[in-house]
Structure formats: structure tokens, C-alpha cells
C-alpha positions as CSV (number, residue, x, y, z in Angstrom):
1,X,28.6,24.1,111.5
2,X,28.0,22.7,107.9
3,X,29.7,25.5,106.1
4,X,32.2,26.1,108.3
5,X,33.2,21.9,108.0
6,X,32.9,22.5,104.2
7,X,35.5,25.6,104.2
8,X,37.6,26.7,106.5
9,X,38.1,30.1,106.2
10,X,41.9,30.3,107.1
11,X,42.5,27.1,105.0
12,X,40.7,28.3,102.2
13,X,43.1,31.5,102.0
14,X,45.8,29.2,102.1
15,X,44.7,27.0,98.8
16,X,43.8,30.5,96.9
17,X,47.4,31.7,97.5
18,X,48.4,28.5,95.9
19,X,49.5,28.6,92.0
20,X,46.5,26.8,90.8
21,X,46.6,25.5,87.2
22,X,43.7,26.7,84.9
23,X,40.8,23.6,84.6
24,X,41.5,22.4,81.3
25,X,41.1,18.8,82.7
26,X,37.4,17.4,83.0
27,X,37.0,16.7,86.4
28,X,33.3,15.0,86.3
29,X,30.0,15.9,87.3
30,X,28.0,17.0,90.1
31,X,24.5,15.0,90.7
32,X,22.4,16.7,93.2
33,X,19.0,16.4,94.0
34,X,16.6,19.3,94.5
35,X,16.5,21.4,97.8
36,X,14.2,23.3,99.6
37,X,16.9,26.2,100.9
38,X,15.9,28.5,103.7
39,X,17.6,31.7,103.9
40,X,20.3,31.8,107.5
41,X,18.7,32.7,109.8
42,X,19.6,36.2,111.2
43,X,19.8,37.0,114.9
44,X,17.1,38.8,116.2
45,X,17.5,42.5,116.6
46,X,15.7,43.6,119.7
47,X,14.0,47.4,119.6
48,X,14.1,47.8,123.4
49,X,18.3,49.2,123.5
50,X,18.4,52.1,122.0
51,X,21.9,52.2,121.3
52,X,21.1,48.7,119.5
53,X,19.2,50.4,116.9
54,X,21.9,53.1,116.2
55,X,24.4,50.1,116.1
56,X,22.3,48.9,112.9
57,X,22.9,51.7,111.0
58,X,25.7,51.6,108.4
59,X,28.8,53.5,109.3
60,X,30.6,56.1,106.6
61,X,33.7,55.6,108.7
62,X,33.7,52.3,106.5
63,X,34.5,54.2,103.8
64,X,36.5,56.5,104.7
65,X,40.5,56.2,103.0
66,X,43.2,56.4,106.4
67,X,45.8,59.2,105.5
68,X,49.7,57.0,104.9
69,X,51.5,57.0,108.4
70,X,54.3,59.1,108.8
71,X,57.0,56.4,108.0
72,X,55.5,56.6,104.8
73,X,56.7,53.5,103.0
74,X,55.4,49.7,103.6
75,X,53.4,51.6,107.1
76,X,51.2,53.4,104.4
77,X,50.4,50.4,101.9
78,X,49.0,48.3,104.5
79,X,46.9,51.7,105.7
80,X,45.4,51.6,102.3
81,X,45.1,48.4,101.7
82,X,42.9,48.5,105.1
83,X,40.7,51.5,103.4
84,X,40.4,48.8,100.6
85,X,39.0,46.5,102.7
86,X,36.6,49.1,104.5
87,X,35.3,50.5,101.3
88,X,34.6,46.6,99.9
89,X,32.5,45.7,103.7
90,X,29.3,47.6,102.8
91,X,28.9,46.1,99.2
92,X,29.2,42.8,100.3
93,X,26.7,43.1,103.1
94,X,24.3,44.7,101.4
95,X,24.4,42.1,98.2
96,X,24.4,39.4,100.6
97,X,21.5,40.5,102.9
98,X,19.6,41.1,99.3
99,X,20.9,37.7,98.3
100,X,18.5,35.9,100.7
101,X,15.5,35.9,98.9
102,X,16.7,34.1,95.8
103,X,17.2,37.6,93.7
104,X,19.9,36.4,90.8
105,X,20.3,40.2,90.2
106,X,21.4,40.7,94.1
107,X,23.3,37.2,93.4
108,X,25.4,39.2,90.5
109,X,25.8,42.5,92.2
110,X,27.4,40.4,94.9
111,X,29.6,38.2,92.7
112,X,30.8,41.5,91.4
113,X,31.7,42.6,94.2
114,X,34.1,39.5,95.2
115,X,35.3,39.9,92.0
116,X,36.7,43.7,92.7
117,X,38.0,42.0,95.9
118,X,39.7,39.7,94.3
119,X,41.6,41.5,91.6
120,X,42.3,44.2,94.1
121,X,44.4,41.8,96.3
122,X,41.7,41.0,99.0
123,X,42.1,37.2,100.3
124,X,39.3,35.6,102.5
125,X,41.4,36.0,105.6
126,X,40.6,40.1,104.7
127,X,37.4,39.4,104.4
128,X,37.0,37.6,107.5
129,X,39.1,40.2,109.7
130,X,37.1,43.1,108.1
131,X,33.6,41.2,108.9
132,X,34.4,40.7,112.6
133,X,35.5,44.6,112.9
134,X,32.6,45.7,111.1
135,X,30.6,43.6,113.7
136,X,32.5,45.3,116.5
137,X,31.6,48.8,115.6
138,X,27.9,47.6,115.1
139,X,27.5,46.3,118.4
140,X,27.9,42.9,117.9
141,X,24.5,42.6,115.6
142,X,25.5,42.8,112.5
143,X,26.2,39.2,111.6
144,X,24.9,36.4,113.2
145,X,28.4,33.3,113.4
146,X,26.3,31.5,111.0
147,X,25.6,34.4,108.7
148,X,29.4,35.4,109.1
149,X,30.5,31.5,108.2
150,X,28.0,31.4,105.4
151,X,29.3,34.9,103.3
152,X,32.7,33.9,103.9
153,X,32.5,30.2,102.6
154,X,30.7,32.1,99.5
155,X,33.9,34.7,99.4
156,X,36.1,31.8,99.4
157,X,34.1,29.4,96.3
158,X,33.6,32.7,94.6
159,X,37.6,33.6,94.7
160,X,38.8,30.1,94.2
161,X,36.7,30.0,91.2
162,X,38.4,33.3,89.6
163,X,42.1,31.8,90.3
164,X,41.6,29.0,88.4
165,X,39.8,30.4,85.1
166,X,42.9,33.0,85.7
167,X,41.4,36.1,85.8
168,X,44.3,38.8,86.6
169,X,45.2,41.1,89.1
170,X,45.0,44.9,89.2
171,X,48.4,46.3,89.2
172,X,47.5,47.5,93.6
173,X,46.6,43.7,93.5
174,X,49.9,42.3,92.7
175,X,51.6,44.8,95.0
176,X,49.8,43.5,97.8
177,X,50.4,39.6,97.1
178,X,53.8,40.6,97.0
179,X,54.2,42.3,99.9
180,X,51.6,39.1,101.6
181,X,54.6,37.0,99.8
182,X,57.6,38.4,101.0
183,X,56.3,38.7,104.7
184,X,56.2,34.6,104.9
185,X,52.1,34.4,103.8
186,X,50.1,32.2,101.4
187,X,51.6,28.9,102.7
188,X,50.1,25.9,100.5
189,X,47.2,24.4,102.2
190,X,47.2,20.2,102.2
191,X,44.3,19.8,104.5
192,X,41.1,17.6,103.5
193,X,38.5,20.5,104.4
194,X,40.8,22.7,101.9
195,X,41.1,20.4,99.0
196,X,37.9,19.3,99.0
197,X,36.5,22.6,98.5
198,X,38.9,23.3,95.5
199,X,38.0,19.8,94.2
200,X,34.1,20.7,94.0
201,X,35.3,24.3,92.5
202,X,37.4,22.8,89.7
203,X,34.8,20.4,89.2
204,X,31.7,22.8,89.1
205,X,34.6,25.2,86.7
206,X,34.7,21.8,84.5
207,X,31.1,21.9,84.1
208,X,30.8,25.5,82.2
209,X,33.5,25.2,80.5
210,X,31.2,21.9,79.0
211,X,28.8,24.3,78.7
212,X,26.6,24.0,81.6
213,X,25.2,27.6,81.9
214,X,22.9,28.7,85.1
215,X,20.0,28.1,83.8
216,X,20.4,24.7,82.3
217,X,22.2,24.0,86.0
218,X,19.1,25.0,88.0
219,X,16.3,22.5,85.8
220,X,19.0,19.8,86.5
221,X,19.4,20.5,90.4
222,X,15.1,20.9,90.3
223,X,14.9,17.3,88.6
224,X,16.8,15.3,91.2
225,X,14.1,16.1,93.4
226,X,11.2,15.3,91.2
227,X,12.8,12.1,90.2
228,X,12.2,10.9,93.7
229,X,8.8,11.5,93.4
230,X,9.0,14.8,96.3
231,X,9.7,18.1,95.0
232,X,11.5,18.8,98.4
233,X,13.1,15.4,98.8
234,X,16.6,17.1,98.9
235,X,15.8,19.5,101.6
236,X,16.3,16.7,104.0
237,X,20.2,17.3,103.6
238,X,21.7,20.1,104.8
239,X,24.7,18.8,102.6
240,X,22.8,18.3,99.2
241,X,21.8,22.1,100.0
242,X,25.5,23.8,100.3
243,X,26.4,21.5,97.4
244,X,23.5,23.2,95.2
245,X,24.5,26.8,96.3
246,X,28.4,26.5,95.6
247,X,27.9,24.7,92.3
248,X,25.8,27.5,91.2
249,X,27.9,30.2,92.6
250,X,30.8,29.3,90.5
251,X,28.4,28.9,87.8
252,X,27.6,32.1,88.2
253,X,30.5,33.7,88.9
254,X,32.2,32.9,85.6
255,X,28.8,34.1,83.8
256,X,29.4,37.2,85.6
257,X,33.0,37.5,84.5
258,X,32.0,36.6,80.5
259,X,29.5,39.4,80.6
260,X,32.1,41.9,82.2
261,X,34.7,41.5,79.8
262,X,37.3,40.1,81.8
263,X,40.2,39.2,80.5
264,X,40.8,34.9,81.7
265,X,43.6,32.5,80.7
266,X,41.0,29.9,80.5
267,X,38.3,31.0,77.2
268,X,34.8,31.3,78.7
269,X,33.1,31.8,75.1
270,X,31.7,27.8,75.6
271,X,29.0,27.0,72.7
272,X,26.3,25.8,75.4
273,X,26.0,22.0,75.5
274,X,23.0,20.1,74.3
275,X,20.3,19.3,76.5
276,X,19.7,15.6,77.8
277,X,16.3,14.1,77.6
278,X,15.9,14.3,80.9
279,X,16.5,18.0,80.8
280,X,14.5,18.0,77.6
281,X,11.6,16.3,80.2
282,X,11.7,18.9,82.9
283,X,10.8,21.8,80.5
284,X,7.3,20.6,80.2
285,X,6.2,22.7,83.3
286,X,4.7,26.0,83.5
287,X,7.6,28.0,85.4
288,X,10.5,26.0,83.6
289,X,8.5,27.0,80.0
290,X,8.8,30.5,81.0
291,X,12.7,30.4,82.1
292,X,13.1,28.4,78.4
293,X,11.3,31.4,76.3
294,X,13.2,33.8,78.3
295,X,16.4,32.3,77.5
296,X,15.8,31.9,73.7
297,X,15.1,35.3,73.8
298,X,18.4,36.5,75.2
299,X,20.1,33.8,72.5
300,X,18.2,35.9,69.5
301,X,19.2,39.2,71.0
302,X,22.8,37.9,71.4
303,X,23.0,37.1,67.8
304,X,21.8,39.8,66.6
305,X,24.3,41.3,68.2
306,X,26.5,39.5,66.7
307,X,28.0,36.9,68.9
308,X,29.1,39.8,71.4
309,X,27.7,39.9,74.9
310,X,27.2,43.4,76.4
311,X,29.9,44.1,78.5
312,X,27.7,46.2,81.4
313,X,24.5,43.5,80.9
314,X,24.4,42.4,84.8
315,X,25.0,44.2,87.5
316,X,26.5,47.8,86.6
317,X,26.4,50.5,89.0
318,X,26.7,48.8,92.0
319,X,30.1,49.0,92.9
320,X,30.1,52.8,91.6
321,X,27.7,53.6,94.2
322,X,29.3,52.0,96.6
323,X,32.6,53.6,96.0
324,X,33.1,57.5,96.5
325,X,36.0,58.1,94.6
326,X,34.9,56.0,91.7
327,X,31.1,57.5,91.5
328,X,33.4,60.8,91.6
329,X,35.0,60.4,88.3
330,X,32.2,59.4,86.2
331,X,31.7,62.6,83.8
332,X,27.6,62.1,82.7
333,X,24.5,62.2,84.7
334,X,23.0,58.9,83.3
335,X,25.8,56.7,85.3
336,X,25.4,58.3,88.3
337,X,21.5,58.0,88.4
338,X,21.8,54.3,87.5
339,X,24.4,53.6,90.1
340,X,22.0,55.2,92.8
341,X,19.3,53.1,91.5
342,X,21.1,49.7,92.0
343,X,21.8,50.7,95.1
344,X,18.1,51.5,96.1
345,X,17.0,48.5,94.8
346,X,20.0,46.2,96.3
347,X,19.4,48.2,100.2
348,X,15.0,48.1,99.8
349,X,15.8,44.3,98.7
350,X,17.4,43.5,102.0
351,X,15.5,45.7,104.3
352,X,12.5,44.1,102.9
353,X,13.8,40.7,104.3
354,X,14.1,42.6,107.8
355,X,18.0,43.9,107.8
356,X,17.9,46.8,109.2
357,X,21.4,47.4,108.0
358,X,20.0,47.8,104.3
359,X,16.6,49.7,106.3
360,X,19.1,52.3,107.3
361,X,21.1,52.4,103.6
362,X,18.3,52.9,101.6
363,X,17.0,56.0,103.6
364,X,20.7,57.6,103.7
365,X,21.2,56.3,99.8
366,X,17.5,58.1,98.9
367,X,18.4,61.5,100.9
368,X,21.4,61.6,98.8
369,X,19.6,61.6,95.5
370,X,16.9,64.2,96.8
371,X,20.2,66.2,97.5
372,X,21.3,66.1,94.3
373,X,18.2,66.9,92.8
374,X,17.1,63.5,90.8
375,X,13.0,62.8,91.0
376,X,12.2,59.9,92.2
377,X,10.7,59.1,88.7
378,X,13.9,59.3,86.8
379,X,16.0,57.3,89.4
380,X,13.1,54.3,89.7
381,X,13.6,54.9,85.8
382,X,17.0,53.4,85.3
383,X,15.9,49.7,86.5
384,X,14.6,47.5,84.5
385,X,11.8,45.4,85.0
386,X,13.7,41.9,85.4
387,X,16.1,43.3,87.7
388,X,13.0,42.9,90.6
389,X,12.6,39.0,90.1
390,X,13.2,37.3,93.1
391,X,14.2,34.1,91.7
392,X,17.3,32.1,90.0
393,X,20.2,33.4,92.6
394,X,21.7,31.6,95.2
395,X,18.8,30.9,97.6
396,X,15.8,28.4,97.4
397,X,15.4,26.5,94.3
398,X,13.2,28.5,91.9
399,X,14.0,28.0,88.0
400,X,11.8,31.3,87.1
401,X,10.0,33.6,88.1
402,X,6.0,34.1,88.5
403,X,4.5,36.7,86.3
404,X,3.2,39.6,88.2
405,X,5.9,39.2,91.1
406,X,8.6,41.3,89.9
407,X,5.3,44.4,89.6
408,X,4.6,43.8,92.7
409,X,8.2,44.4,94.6
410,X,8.5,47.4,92.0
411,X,5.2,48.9,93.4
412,X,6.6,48.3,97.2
413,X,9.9,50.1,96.0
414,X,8.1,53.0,94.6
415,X,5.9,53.5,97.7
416,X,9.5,53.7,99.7
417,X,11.0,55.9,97.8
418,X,7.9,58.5,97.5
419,X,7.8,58.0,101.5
420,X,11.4,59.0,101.9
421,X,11.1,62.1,99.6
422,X,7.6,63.2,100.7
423,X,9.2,63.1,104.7
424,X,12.2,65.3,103.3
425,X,9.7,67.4,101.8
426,X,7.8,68.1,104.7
427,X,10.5,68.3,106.8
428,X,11.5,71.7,104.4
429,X,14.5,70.0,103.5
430,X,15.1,72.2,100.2
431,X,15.2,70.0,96.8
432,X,17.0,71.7,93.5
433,X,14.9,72.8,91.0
434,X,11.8,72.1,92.8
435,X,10.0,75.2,91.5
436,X,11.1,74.0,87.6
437,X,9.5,70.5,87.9
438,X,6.0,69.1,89.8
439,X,5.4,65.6,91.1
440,X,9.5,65.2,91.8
441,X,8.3,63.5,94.9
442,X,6.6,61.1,93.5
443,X,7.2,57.6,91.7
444,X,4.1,57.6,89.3
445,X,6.3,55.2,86.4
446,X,5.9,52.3,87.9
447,X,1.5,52.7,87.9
448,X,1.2,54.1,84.0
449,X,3.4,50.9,83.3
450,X,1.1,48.6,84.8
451,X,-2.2,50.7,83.7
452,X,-2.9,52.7,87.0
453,X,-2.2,56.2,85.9
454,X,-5.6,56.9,87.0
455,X,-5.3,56.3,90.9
456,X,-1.5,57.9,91.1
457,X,-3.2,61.5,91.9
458,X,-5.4,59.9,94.7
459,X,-2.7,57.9,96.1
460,X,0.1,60.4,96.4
461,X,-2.6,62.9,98.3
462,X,-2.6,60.3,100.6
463,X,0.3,59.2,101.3
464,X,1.4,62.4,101.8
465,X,-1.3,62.6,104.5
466,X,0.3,59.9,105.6
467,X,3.6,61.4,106.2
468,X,2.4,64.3,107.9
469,X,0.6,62.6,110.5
470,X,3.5,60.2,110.9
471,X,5.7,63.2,112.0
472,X,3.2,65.4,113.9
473,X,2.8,61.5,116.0
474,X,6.3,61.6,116.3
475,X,6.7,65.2,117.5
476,X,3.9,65.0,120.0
477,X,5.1,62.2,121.6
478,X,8.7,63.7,121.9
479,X,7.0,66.6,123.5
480,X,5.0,64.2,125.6
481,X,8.4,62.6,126.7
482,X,10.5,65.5,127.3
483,X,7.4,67.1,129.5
484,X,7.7,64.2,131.7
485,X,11.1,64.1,132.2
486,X,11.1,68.0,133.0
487,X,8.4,66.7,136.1
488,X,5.6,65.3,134.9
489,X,2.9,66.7,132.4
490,X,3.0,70.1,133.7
491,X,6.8,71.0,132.1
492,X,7.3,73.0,130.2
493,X,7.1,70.8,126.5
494,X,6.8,74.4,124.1
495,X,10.2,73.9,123.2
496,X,9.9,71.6,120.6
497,X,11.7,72.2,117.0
498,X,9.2,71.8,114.9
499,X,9.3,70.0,111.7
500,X,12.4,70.4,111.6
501,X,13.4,69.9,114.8
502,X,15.3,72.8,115.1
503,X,15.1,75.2,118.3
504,X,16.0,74.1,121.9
505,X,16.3,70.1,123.0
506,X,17.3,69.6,119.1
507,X,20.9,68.5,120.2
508,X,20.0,66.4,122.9
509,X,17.2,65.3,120.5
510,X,19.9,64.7,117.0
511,X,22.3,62.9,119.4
512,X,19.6,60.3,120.9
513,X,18.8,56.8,118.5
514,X,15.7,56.2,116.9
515,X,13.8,53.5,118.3
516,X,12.7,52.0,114.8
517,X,8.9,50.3,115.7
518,X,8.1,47.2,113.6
519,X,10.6,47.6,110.6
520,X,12.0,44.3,111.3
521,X,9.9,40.9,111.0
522,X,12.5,39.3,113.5
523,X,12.1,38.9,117.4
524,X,9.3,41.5,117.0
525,X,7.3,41.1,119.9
526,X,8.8,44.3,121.8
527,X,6.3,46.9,121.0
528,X,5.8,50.1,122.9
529,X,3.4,50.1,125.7
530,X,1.9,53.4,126.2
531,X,-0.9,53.7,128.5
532,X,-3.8,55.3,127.1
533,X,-7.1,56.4,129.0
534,X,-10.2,55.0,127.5
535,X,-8.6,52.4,125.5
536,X,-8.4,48.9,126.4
537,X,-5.0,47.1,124.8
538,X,-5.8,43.6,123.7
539,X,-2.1,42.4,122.9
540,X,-1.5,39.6,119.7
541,X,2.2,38.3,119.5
542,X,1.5,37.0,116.0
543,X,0.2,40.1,114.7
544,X,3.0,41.4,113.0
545,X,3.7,37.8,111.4
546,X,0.2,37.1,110.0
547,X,-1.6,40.3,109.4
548,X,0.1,42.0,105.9
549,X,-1.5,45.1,106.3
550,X,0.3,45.6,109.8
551,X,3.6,44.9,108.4
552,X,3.3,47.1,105.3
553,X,1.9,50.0,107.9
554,X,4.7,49.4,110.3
555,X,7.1,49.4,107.6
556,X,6.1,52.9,106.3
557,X,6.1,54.4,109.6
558,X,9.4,53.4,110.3
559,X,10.8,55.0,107.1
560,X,9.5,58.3,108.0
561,X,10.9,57.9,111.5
562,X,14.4,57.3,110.1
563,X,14.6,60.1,107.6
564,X,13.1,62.0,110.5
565,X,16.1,61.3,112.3
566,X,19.0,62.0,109.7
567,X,17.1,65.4,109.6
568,X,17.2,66.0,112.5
569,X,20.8,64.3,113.8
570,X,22.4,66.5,110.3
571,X,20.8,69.8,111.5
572,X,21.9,69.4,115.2
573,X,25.4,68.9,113.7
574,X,25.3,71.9,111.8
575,X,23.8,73.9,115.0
576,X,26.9,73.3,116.6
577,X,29.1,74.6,113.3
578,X,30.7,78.1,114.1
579,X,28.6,80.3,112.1
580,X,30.6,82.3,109.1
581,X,30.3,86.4,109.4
């Protein structure tokens, strides 16, 4: 595989563990032309196992912190510095599965990420190890080899990157090199596939520091392409294309850290360099006009400023919500909310792409906030509007974004969100302060800011409509399956919880997967056959890839289905608690 010849996981640790000098040295440029990048693409997750489609769902265990071993001593470092590991899997996965669709915000959210890694000790070997058991407890379908080989080469630029602008450890970080140190690790790597990749790091490090920022990187990697006289004359090389993505991951990366705050041995304040006429040349189109406006924009608010960059201007929150202990601490209401909120928007991002790894996050992420009694308006509330753009990250060449497309995901995020709360609702799952407050259920922000205050009412009415017939469906045919297996239609089917599925069968019914129809766009040809008298079934294969509206239906009904099931899986659980006198 391409990636994996580019960067060798195991050799890549090596050369990070190496004392790299900062890149005061130029060490040239990068001339690429422009690619057409697909996405990986992900194996197919088949509905038919059930315990396939439990296997997709995220697992807490993840996060959970292992108590120190009895020894005590070294034996309960390396047990934290596993919980490290575990608490770091889920953010990556979920910024890279968001990644795919060229989102810079997901892009950011993921460099941050690596960056925690990093200054926390983590090398790409960890990364690697904690992947492959993170696979294991999902069954095996949680990464596809090329998916795996993909994040970690990105792990790897992104780390190597960080060492040499010389951006320190956390005090638990240096403990753990240490300790790696003394027990005969971080051997210095000569092979070619290793310094190669820290040769097209340094050099794509060389290239800020000039003052190459993202955005001036992207119309240059979009030219080559036109220069040929095809826009997609660069797609053709599978080489050109990992090239384009590492360059601007570094790029990135050390935009990321300048915005954070980060204290570097290498000065990242670079006055941006001028433009070349060539660049000057490319800014005559429509989408690269917009990008350039934008910019100047930010430039004007930045000196007004001051000079100073906001420290939190990127991609805060995400790591907070991703981290227990850390969302813990934080002593306001407005963090919390907007922590939640990245993390909506990072899961719905890649369950929209058909991961049903983020499908399953955003419903347990949503039933949290409904828990804690936050609307749906005022958590949709803390994103802003540019944060939806599905352009300028690490995917397919897109220097910016259309106007209207970053409306149109919000409106698709709103509808999910309202779906998850309305199902909660009508599954009498109790919401705090629900008598206090009306329309708590629903996201009606998103319409008055695009002028459609008027059909919110209408729309709302339905859609909860909506979600009751979806779960009377889904109770009738649980019914219509346990009366079978009791001996045929005649059994006895009365026992059915309700609802809320409580009463008798609801542990059988709380411990039993949800088979999850037509969520994911992959391999999704299994549908359910049930035989219906009256009706003939004319079958279409390519429905689901050509017909919108069947998607966006299928999509809602498999929302409801999973909240359906925590509800019901959480209230089995607590059946079989020992009640308090």
C-alpha cells in the first residue's frame, strides 16, 4: 500500500524518538499538481449479524482509567499510560471518520487531538497498538487495513511535525519517554522509508516558516492541475495525492498550534509571504475569490485585535467532550454546552459519510445533553456557521466553500438532533425543567436564521408524527416476532413494554442488538424481507444510492431505532438493580 511504502509505522516511531533539530534551515519546496482525492474507502458493514451492528457501537470501556496494580510502582504508570491511550482512541476516530469529506474544522479537531497525544507521551507505535485493540473489541469492523495505515501515517506527519518546531511535553509526557528510554526504546531510525518522510516534513515545516499558510498552499496545489490544462490531471497519481495531503497536514498542524498558544522553540508568528503571479492568476475564479475575501477578513479582524490570534479560535471543546475528567472540571455552563456541540457536529459529520461508529456517538452524545437538561436550541447555538463547511481540510481539493452548503448540513444536523430528543420524549424519558421551557425539543435556530421561522411549527408537528409511528412500527413488529417465536401468530404477544419497553421480554429485549436498516450508504443491499399479503415487492439494488429521499428517510428511522435501543438496553439494566427500601 501507498501509505504504508510512504511511512512505516514502526520506523516512523523510531525517527520521532530521535533528537531532531528545530528547521531553521530552508529545505526547498514542494511542486505538486492538483488531485482529485477520494476519501479510503471503508469496508462494508453488513446489517444481516446482529452482533455486527452492536460491534459498531462505541465502547465506554475506552474510557474508562484502570485502577494502579498492586505492585504499585512502574506496574501502575504503564496502567495509566494505557487509560491514556484509551481515552485518546475515540477522538481520533471520530475526527478522522469526519475528516473524509474535506471538513477543515474536523481536519483541526483532529490535529488537536494528535497534538494532546503527543505532548502527553503517546508515540505512533501507541497509536497503532491501541487501533488494532480497539478493532478487536469492535469485531474486527472498525477499521478497514487501509483506513488503519492511512490515520496512522497522518499520526506519524502530524507528530513528526510537532518535534521539530519543538513543541514541549507535559510533565506525564516526559515521565513516559523516560521510562520508554530507560527500557532500551526510541532506537534512531536510518531506513529510507523513515527519512524520507521526515525529509518531506522538514521540508513542508520550511515552507510556513516562509510563510506559506493553508490557504495560499491549497490555490498553489489547485494550479498545478490547471496548468496542465485538466483540473483533475493529478488524480492520476496516487503519489501526487498523499504528497498534497501530508504537506497540508503539517501546514495545518502548525496553524493549529499558533492559534492554541503553544509554546515552540521554533517562532511560528511568520509575516505571510507575498503572493507569486501565478498565485496572483489563480484568484480570478469564483470559489478562489471567495476563499481570498474570507481571508482578508480574518487579517482585518486580527489587526484589530492587535496582532494577537485568539487562543481558542479553532477547534475548542472537542477534546473536553471527549475526556470525562477534563469536561468534569470546567466550572461554567457555556464550556460545557460548546464542548457537547463539537462533539455533535464532529459524530453527525461522520455518520453522515456512513460510519456507524460516529451513527452510534452522536445518539449516546445527544441523550447525554437531554439528560442534562440543555435544549436542543441552545446546544445547536454554540456552533458557528463556518464550522459546517465541508471544504479546505485534508480530503479532495476544494479551496472554498459554495455558499448555501454549510445551511444545508446545518439544517440536516438540526433535523437529527430534534429526532433524537423528540424519540426520548416520547419514550417518557423525563427532561429537567421541561415544564419551565416549550419547544426544548426542537432546533427552530437554524430556520429563523435562514428566514423559515414560518414553517418551523408545521414541521416539528410532523416530525414528531414521525417519531411516533417510527416506534409504534418498531413495537409491533417486536410483538410480531416474539409471537412467532412463542409458536406462531397465535402466542401470546400482550406482553410487550410499551414505549418504554418496560414489563416482561424487556431484558431479553435490552440485551438483543439493534438491527440499524439503511443508516449506512455502504454494502447496503441487505434489506429486510418481510412477506406481506396483498403487496407485491418489486426489489431496486440502487435505490438507496440514487433516490435522496430514501436515504434521508432511512437515515431518520434509524436514529429513532437507536435511541430506541439505549432506552430500552438502560432500563433493562436498571430492572435488574436491587431495588432500595
Amino acid at each position: 500500500m501507498l501509505a504504508q511504502t510512504l511511512c512505516s509505522p514502526a520506523g516512523a516511531t523510531r525517527a520521532l524518538a530521535r533528537s531532531s533539530r528545530p528547521a531553521h534551515s530552508r529545505g526547498g519546496t514542494i511542486t505538486a499538481s492538483r488531485a482529485r482525492h477520494e476519501p479510503p474507502t471503508a469496508p462494508g458493514v453488513q446489517r444481516a449479524p446482529a452482533a455486527a451492528v452492536a460491534a459498531a457501537r462505541p465502547r465506554r470501556e475506552l474510557h474508562r482509567r484502570r485502577v494502579p496494580t498492586a505492585a504499585g510502582g512502574q506496574g501502575g504508570s504503564l496502567d495509566e499510560d494505557e487509560a491514556r491511550e484509551r481515552r485518546f482512541v475515540r477522538a481520533l476516530l471520530l475526527a478522522y471518520f469526519a475528516s473524509q469529506n474535506r471538513s477543515l474544522f474536523a481536519a483541526k479537531c483532529m490535529a488537536e487531538v494528535v497534538i494532546q497525544m503527543y505532548r502527553e507521551g503517546v508515540t505512533v507505535d501507541d497509536v497503532k497498538v491501541a487501533l488494532s485493540l480497539a478493532g478487536l473489541q469492535h469485531g474486527g469492523q472498525l477499521l478497514s487495513p487501509v483506513d488503519e495505515d492511512v490515520l496512522v501515517s497522518w499520526v506519524a506527519v502530524i507528530m513528526m511535525a510537532l518535534q521539530m518546531v519543538g513543541v514541549p511535553l507535559l510533565p506525564q509526557g516526559e515521565e513516559r519517554r523516560q521510562r520508554r528510554e530507560a527500557d532500551g526504546g526510541g532506537a534512531e531510525d536510518t531506513s529510507g522509508m523513515g527519512m524520507g518522510l521526515q525529509g518531506l516534513v522538514r521540508i513542508s515545516v520550511d515552507k510556513f516558516l516562509a510563510g506559506t499558510d493553508l490557504f495560499r498552499l491549497q490555490l498553489q496545489q489547485s494550479m498545478a492541475g490547471q496548468m496542465e490544462g485538466d483540473p483533475e490531471a493529478a488524480g492520476e497519481s496516487p503519489a501526487v495525492r498523499v504528497l498534497q495531503q501530508n504537506t497540508r497536514l503539517v501546514i495545518l498542524t502548525l496553524e493549529v498550534v499558533r492559534d492554541m498558544g503553544l509554546p515552540t522553540v521554533v517562532p511560528l508568528n511568520q509575516p505571510p509571504a507575498p503572493m507569486e503571479p501565478e498565485e496572483e492568476g489563480a484568484e480570478e475564479g469564483a470559489a478562489a475569490a471567495a476563499a481570498a475575501q474570507e481571508q482578508q477578513q480574518q487579517q482585518q479582524q486580527q489587526q484589530q485585535l492587535g496582532g494577537q490570534r485568539p487562543p481558542v479560535g479553532l477547534a475548542p471543546g472537542f477534546m473536553l467532550a471527549c475526556d470525562p475528567d477534563l469536561l468534569g472540571a470546567l466550572g461554567s455552563a457555556d464550556e460545557p454546552q460548546r464542548a457537547a456541540a463539537v462533539r455533535l457536529l464532529i459524530s453527525f459529520m461522520g455518520a453522515a459519510l456512513g460510519w456507524q461508529y460516529s451513527a452510534w456517538d452522536f445518539v449516546d452524545a445527544a441523550c447525554e445533553c437531554y439528560r442534562k437538561g440543555w435544549t436542543a436550541d441552545d446546544v445547536f447555538g454554540r456552533l458557528q456557521d463556518e464550522e459546517f463547511a465541508q471544504s479546505g481540510g485534508v480530503g479532495q481539493l476544494k479551496v472554498a466553500r459554495l455558499p448555501g452548503t454549510s445551511s444545508v448540513t446545518a439544517a440536516l444536523l438540526t433535523r437529527w438532533l430534534s429526532l433524537v430528543y423528540m424519540t426520548l420524549a416520547q419514550l417518557r424519558v423525563a427532561f429537567p425543567g421541561a415544564s419551565q421551557q416549550d419547544g426544548w425539543a426542537w432546533v427552530s435556530g437554524s430556520a429563523e436564521r435562514h428566514g423559515e421561522g414560518e414553517s418551523t411549527t408545521l414541521e416539528a408537528y410532523g416530525l414528531a408524527d414521525f417519531v411516533l409511528h417510527t416506534i409504534r412500527n418498531a413495537e409491533a413488529r417486536e410483538q410480531e416476532e416474539r409471537g412467532t417465536a412463542a409458536g406462531g401468530p397465535g402466542g401470546d404477544v400482550s406482553s410487550s413494554g410499551g414505549s418504554g419497553g418496560s414489563g416482561a421480554g424487556s431484558e431479553e429485549e435490552g440485551e438483543r442488538p439493534l438491527l440499524v436498516e439503511g443508516l449506512l450508504l455502504r454494502n447496503t443491499g441487505a434489506w429486510v424481507q418481510r412477506p406481506q399479503e396483498g403487496f407485491v415487492r418489486l426489489e431496486d439494488p440502487s435505490l438507496m444510492a440514487t433516490s435522496p429521499t430514501t436515504l434521508v428517510m432511512s437515515q431518520q428511522i434509524s436514529l429513532v431505532q437507536m435511541t430506541r435501543q439505549l432506552v430500552v438496553q438502560e432500563r433493562a439494566r436498571a430492572a435488574l438493580l436491587p431495588s432500595t427500601p
